[in-house]
C-alpha positions as a LaTeX table, in Angstrom:
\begin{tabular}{lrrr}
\hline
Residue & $x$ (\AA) & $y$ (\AA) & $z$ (\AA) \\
\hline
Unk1 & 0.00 & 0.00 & 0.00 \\
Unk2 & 1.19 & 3.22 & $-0.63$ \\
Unk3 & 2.15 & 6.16 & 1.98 \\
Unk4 & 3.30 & 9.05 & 3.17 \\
Unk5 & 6.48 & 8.30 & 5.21 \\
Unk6 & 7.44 & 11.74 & 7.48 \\
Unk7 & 10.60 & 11.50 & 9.23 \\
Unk8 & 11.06 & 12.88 & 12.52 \\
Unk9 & 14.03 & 13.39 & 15.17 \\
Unk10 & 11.95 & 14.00 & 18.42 \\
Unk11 & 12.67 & 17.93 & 17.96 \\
Unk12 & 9.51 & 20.10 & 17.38 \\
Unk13 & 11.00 & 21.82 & 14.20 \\
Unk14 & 10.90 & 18.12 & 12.61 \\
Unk15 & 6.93 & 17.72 & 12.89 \\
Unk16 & 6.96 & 20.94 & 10.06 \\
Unk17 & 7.40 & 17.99 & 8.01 \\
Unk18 & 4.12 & 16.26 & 9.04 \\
Unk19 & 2.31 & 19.58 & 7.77 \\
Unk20 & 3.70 & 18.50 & 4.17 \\
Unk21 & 3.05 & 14.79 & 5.28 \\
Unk22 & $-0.84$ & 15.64 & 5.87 \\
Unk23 & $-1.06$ & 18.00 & 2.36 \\
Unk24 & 0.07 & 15.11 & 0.16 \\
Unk25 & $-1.80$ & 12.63 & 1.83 \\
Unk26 & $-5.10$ & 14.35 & 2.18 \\
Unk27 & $-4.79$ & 15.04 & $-1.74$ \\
Unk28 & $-3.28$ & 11.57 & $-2.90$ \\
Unk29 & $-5.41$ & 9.76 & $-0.48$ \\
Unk30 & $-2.58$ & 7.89 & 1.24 \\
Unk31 & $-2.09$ & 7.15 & 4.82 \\
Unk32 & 0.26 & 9.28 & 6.82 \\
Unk33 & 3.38 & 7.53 & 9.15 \\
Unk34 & 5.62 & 9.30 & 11.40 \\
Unk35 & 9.24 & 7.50 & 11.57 \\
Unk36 & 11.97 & 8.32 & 13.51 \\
Unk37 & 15.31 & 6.64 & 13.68 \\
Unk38 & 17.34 & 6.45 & 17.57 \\
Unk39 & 21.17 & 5.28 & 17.85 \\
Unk40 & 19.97 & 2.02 & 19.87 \\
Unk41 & 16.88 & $-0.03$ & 21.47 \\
Unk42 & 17.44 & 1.77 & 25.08 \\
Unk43 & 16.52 & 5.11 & 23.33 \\
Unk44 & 13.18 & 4.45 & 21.85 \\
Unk45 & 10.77 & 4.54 & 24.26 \\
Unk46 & 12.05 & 7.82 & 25.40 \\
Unk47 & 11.75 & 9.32 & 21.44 \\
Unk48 & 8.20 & 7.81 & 21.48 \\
Unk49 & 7.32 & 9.40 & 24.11 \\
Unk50 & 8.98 & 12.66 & 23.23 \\
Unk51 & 7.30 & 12.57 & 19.66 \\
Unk52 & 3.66 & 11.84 & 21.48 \\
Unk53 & 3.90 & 14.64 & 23.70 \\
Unk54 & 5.16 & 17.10 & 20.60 \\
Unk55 & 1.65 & 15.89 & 19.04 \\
Unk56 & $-0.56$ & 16.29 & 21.83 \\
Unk57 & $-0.63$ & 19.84 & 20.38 \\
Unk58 & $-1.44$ & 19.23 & 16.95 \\
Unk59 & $-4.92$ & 19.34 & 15.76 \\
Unk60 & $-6.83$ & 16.69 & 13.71 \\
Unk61 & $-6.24$ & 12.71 & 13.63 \\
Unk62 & $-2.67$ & 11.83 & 15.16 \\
Unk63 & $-0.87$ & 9.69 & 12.41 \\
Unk64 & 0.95 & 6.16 & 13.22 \\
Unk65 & 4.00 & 6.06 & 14.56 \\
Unk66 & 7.06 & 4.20 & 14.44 \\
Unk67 & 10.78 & 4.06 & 15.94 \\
Unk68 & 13.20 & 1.63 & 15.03 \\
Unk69 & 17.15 & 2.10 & 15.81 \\
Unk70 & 20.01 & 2.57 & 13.93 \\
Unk71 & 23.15 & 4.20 & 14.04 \\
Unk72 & 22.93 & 6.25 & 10.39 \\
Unk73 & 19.89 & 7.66 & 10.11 \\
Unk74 & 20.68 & 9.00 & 6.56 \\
Unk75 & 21.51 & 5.92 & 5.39 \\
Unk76 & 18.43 & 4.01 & 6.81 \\
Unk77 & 16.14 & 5.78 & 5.49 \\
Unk78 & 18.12 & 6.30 & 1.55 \\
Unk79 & 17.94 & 2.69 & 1.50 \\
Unk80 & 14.28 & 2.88 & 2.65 \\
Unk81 & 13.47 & 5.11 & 0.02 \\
Unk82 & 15.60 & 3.01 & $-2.81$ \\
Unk83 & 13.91 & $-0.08$ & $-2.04$ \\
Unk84 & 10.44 & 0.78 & $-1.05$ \\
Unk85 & 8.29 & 2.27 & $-4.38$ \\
Unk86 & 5.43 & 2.69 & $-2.44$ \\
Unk87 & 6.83 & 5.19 & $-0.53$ \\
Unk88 & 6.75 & 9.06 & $-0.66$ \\
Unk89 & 9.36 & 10.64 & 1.69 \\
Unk90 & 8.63 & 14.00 & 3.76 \\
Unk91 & 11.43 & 15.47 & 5.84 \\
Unk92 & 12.07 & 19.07 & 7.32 \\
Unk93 & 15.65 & 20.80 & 6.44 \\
Unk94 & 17.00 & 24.01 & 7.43 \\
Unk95 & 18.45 & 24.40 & 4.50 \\
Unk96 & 21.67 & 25.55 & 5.20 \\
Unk97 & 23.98 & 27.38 & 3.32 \\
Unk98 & 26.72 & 25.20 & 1.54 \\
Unk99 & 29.49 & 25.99 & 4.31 \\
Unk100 & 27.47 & 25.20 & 6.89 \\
Unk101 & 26.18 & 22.22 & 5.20 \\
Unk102 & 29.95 & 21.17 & 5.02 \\
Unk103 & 30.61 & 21.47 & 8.33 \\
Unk104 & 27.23 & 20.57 & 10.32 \\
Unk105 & 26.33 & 17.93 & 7.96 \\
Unk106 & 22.41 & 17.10 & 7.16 \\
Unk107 & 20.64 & 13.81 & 6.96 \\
Unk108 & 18.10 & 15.78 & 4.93 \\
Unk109 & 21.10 & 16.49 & 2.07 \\
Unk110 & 22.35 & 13.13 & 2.56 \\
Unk111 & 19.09 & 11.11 & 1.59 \\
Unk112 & 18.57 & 13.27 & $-1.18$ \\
Unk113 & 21.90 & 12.33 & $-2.55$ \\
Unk114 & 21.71 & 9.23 & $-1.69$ \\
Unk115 & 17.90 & 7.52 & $-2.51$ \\
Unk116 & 17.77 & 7.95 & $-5.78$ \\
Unk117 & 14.22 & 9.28 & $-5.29$ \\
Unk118 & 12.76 & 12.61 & $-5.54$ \\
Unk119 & 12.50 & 13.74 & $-1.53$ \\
Unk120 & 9.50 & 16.29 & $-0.50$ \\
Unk121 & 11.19 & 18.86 & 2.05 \\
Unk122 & 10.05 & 21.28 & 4.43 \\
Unk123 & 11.99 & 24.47 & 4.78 \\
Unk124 & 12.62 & 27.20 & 7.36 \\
Unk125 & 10.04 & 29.13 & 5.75 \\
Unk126 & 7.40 & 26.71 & 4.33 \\
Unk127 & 3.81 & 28.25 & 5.58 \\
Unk128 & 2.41 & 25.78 & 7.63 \\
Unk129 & $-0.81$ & 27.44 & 7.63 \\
Unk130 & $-1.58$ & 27.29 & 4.02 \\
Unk131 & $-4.12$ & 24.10 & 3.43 \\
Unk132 & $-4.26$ & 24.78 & $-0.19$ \\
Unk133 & $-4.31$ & 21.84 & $-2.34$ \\
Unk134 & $-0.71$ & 21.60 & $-4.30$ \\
Unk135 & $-1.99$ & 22.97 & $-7.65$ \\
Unk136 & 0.56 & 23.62 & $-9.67$ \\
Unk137 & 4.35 & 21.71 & $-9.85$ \\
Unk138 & 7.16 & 24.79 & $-10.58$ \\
Unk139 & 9.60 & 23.14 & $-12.84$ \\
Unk140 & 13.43 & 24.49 & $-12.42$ \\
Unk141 & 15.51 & 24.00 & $-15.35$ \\
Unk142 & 18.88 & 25.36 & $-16.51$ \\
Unk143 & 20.00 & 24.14 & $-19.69$ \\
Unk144 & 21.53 & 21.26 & $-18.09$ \\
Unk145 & 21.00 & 17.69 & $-19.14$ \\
Unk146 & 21.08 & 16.74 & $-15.33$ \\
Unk147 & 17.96 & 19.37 & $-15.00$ \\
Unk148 & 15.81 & 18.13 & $-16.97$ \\
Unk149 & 16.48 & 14.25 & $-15.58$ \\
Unk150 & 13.21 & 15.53 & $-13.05$ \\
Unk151 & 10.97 & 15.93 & $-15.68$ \\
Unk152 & 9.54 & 12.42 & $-15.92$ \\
Unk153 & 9.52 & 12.21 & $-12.38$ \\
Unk154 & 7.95 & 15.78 & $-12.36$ \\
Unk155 & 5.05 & 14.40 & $-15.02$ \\
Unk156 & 4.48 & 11.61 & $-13.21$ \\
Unk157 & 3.77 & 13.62 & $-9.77$ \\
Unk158 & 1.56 & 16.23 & $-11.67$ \\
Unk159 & $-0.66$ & 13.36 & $-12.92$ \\
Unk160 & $-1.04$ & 11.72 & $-9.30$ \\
Unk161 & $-1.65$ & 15.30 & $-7.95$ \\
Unk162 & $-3.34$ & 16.50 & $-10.89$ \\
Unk163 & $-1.77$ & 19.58 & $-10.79$ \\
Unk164 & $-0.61$ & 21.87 & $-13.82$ \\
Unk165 & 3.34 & 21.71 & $-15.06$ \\
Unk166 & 4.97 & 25.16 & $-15.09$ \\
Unk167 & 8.72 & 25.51 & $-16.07$ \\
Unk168 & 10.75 & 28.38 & $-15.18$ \\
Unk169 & 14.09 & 28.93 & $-16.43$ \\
Unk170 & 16.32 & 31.96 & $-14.51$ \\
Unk171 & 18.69 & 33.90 & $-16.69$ \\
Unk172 & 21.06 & 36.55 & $-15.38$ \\
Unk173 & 19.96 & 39.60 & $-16.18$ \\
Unk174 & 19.92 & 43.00 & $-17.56$ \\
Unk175 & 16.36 & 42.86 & $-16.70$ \\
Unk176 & 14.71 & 43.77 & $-13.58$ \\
Unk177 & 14.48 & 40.41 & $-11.01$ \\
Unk178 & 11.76 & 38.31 & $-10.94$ \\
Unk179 & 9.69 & 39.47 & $-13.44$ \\
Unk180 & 7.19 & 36.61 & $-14.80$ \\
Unk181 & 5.03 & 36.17 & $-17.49$ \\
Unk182 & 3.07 & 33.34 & $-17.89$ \\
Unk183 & 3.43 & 31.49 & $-21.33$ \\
Unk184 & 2.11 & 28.52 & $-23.01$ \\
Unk185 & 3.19 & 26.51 & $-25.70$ \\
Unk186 & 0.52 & 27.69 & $-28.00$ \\
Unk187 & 1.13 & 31.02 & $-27.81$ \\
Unk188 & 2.20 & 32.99 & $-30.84$ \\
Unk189 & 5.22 & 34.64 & $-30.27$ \\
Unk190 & 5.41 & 35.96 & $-33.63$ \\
Unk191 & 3.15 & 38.44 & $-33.03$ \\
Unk192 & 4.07 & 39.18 & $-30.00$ \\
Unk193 & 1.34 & 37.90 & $-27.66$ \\
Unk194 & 3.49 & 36.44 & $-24.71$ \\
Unk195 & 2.88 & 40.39 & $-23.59$ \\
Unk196 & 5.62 & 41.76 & $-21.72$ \\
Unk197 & 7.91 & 44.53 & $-22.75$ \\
Unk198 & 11.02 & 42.54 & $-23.89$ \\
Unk199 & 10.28 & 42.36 & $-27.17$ \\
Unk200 & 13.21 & 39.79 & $-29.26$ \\
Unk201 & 15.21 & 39.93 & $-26.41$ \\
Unk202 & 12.62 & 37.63 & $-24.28$ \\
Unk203 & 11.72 & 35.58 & $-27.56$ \\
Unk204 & 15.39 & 34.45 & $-27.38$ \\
Unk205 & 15.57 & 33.78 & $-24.35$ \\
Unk206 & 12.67 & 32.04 & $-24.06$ \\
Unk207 & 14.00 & 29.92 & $-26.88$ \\
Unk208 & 14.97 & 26.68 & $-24.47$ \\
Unk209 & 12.43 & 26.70 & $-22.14$ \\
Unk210 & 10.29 & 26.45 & $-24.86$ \\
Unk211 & 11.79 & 23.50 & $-26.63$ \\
Unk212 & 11.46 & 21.75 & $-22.63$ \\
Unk213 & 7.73 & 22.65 & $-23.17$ \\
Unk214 & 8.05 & 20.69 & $-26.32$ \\
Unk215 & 9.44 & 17.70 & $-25.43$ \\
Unk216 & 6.88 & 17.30 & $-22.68$ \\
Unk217 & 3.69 & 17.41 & $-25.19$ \\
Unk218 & 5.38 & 15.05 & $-27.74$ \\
Unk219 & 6.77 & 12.71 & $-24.77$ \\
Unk220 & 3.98 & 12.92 & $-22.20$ \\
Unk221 & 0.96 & 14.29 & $-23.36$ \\
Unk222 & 1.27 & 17.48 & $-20.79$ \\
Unk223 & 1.06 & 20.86 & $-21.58$ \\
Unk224 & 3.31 & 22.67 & $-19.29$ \\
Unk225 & 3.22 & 26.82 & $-19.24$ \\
Unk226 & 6.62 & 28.41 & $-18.90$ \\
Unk227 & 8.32 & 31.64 & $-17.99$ \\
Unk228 & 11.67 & 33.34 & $-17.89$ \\
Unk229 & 12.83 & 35.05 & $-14.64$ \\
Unk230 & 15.38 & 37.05 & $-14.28$ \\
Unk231 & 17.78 & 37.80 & $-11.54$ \\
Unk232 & 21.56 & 38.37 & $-10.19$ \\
Unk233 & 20.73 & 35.78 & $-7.36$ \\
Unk234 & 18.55 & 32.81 & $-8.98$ \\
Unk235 & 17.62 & 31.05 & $-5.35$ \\
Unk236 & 16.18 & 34.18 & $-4.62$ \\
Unk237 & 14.60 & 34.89 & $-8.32$ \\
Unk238 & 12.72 & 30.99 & $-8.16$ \\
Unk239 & 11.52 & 31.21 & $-4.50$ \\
Unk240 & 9.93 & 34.62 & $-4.69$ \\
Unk241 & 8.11 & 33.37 & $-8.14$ \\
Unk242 & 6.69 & 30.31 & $-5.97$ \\
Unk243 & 5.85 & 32.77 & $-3.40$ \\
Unk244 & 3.80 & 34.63 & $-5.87$ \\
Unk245 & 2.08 & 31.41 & $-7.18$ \\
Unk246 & $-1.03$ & 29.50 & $-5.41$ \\
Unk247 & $-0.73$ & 26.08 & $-4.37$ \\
Unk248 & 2.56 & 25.80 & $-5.72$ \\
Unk249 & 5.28 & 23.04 & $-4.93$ \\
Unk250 & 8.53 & 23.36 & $-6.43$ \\
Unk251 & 10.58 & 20.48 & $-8.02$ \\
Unk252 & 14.12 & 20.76 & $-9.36$ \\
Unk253 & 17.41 & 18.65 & $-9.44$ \\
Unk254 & 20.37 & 19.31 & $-7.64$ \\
Unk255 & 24.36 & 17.96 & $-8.05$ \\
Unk256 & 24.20 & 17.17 & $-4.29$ \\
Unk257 & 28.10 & 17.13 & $-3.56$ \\
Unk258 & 29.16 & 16.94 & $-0.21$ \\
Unk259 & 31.80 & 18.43 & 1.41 \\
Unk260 & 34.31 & 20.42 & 0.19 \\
Unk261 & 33.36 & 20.02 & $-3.34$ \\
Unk262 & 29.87 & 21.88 & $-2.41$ \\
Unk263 & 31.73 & 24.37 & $-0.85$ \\
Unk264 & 33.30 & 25.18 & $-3.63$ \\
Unk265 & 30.40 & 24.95 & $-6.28$ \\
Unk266 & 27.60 & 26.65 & $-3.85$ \\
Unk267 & 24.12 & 25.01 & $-4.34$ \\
Unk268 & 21.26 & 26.95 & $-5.53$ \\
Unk269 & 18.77 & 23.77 & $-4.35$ \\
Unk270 & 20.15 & 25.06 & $-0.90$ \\
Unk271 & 19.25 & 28.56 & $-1.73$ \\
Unk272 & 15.80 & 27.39 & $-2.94$ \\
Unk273 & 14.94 & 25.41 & 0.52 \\
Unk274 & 16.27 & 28.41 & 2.88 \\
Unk275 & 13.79 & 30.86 & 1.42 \\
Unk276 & 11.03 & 28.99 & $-0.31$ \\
Unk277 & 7.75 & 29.71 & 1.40 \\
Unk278 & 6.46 & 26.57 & $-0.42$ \\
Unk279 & 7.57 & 22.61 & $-0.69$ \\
Unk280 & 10.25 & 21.76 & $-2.55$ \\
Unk281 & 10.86 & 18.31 & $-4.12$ \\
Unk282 & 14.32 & 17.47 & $-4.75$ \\
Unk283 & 15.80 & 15.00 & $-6.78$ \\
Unk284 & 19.47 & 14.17 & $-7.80$ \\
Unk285 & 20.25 & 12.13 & $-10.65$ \\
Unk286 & 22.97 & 9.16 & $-10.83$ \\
Unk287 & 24.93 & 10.62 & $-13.47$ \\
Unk288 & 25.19 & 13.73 & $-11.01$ \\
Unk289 & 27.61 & 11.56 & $-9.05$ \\
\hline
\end{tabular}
């Protein structure tokens, strides 16, 4: 059977994930399960009992629980996810920066690069009081092979959801940031109907994130709208879009290096999950490696 799989640590922060938990399962109709991993059998009972008291505040049906021990928590629940299709995977991350990530580590970064599966996150900033229905799946690309690796995944989540495809694409910018215009694939660009003020400019660059639009009709059947953002800082540029947008989750790819290599490369998924006021699913591909 399928379901809705939140981890949880015993801290308060980690329930944020449950909020995400309830969304998808409310809307997918799958049942809800709180897991949490302890180092060792002596530690569980005091985790479930931590993790029931944390929900005696929460309103509505308290979900299942479940604590089992190991020592790598990461790594438990990676394997979980590679193993176990019926599965969707909620956590909470704080979404550090990349040289915090280095040195504080995350299990949330870890599963991600790890499972093989795209991994539905709660940030810092996620609104837990928004109960609308996801309604629309903000697609990140870049130009990148390794970008568009999400999009099946992405197709196949907007079809269980039944929620619209929207691709954004951020280019760096003489233009002002974040400006968005909502396109579709059967718009006429010849004569200038995508509206905006950019004229050739934006018909250029619009030029890939079109062909993605494409691809996705001739491949899938789904007719995805698309826009062009623009901005110096493009964390910043895709999470105020989303912020703008209505039952919106946001799905992109990310390298998902550890260490000192992700020191040295930055990570714009960690940008996106610091400041996104909406979910974010994440997904790294195996040639990403």
């Amino acid at each position: 059977m399928q379901e809705i799989l939140v981890s949880v640590d015993g801290s308060a922060y980690s329930l944020k994930g449950l909020v995400l938990g309830r969304k998808l399962g409310k809307q997918l109709g799958m049942p809800v399960k709180l897991y949490s991993i302890v180092p060792d059998t002596q530690a569980m009972e005091d985790r479930r009992h931590a993790i029931e008291r944390s929900l005696e505040s929460l309103a509505g049906d308290k979900p299942k629980l479940e604590v089992v021990p190991d020592t790598s928590p990461a790594q438990h629940l990676a394997e979980m996810a590679r193993n176990e299709t019926d599965l969707l995977l909620c956590m909470t991350t704080h979404g550090r920066r990349p040289v915090a990530e280095a040195l504080l580590g995350s299990v949330a970064s870890q599963v991600v690069r790890e499972s093989g599966r795209m991994v539905f996150l709660a940030g810092p900033k996620m609104r837990e009081d928004d109960e609308t229905p996801i309604q629309q799946l903000i697609v990140c690309v870049d130009g990148s092979p390794i970008s568009e690796d999400v999009l099946p995944h992405a197709v196949e989540l907007a079809q269980m959801l039944k929620a619209r495809v929207q691709l954004i694409h951020v280019v760096e910018p003489d233009a002002m940031p974040g400006r968005g215009q909502r396109h579709s694939i059967t718009d006429n660009f010849g004569s200038g109907s995508g509206g905006g003020s950019g004229g050739a400019s934006d018909i250029m660059e619009s030029n890939y994130v079109q062909s993605v639009a494409r691809k996705l009709k001739e491949k899938f059947g789904i007719t995805a709208d698309w826009d062009v953002l623009h901005g110096e800082n493009t964390g910043e540029a895709i999470s105020s879009y989303a912020s703008a947008q209505p039952g919106a989750m946001l799905v992109m790819t990310t390298h998902g290096r550890g260490g000192v290599a992700q020191v040295a490369l930055g990570s714009v998924s960690h940008a996106v999950l610091h400041e996104a006021k909406c979910p974010v699913a994440v997904f790294r591909p195996e040639e990403s490696l």
